[in-house]
C-alpha positions in Angstrom: 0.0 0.0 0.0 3.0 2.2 0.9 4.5 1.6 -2.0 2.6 3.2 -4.6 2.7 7.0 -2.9 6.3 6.3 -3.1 7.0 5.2 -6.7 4.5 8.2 -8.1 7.4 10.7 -5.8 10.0 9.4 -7.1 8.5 10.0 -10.4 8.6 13.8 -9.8 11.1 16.0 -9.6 11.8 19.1 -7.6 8.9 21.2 -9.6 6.7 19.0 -8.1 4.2 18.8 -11.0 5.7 17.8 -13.9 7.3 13.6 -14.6 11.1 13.8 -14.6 12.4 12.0 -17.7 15.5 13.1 -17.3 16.7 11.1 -14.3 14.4 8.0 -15.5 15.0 4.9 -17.5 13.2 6.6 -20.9 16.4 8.8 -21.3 18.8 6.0 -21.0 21.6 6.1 -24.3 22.3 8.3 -26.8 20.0 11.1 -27.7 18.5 11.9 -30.6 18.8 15.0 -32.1 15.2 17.2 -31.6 14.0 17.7 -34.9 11.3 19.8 -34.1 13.3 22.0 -31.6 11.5 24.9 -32.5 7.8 24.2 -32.4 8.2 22.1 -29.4 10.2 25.0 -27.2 7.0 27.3 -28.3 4.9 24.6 -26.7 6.2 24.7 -23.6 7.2 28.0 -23.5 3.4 28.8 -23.5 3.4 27.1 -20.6 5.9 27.6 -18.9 5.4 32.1 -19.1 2.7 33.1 -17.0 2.2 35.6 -20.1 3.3 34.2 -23.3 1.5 37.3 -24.8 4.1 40.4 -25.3 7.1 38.7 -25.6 10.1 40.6 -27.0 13.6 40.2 -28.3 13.4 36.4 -28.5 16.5 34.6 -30.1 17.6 30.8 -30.1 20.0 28.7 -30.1 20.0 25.5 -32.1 20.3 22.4 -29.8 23.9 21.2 -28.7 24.8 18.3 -26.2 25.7 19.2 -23.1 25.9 17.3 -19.4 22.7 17.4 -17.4 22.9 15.1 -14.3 25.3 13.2 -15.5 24.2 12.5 -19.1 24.5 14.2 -22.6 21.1 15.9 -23.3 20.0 18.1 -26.3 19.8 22.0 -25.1 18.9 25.1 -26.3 19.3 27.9 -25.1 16.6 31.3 -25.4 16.9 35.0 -24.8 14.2 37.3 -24.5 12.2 40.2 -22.6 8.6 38.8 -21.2 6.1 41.1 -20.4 5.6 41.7 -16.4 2.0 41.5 -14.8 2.2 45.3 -14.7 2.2 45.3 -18.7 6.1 46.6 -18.3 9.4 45.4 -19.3 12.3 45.1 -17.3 15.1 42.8 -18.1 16.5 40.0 -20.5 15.9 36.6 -19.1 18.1 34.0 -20.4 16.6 30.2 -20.3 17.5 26.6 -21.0 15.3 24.1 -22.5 16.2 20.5 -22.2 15.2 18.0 -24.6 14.7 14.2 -23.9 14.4 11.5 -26.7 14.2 14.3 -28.9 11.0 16.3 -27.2 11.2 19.7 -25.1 11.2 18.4 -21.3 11.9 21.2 -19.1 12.7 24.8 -18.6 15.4 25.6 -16.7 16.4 29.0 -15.1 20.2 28.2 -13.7 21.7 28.8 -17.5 25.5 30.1 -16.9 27.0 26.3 -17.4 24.5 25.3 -19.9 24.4 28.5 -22.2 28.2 29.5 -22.5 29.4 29.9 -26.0 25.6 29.5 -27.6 25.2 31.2 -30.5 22.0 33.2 -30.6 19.5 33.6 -33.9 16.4 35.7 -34.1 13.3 33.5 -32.6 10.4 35.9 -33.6 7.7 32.7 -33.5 8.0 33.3 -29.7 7.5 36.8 -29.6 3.8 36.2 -32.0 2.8 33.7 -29.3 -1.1 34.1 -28.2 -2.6 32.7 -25.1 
């Protein structure tokens, strides 16, 4: 009876709502390069901004390998301005998004290790996101 409660907590990571594939057997080998890098980062970058709507300055970086936990993972990093509740904008944010078996996973905010040396290209798609 115990058991279940803990094998659904050990399928969650720290953000507490969202299934951790990183740490779990589905990313085990080599990963596959994300083909659809771009459409899938918008996808969870809807998500992931409180207000996708406003957006501004966006650029990309195509997906390179680096070592997440341990393991070689496909990341990309973004820049961009998002618009604050207060309908102001303040300053650049700079975020990682890490793909598994070639799909966007997460978000991350903690970018210095993961982001240095990326080479950024206009990403207007996220800047003509709608709610």
């Amino acid at each position: 009876m115990l058991a279940l409660p803990l094998a659904l907590a050990a399928c969650f990571s720290s953000d507490g709502d969202r299934p951790s594939l990183i740490g779990g057997a589905q990313a085990g080998g080599p990963q596959p390069f994300p083909d659809n890098f771009r459409s899938d980062t918008l996808a969870l970058m809807r998500t992931y901004l409180n207000n996708p709507v406003g957006v501004r300055d966006a650029s990309m970086a195509d997906p390179v390998q680096r070592e997440v936990g341990g393991r070689q993972f496909y990341v990309s990093c973004l820049h961009f301005t998002p618009r604050e509740t207060d309908g102001s904008y303040k300053i650049m944010r700079e975020r990682a998004v890490i793909f598994v078996n070639g799909r966007a996973d997460r978000v991350v905010d903690r970018t210095s290790d993961l982001c240095a040396g990326a080479v950024y290209a206009p990403f207007p798609e996220l800047e003509k996101m709608a709610r």
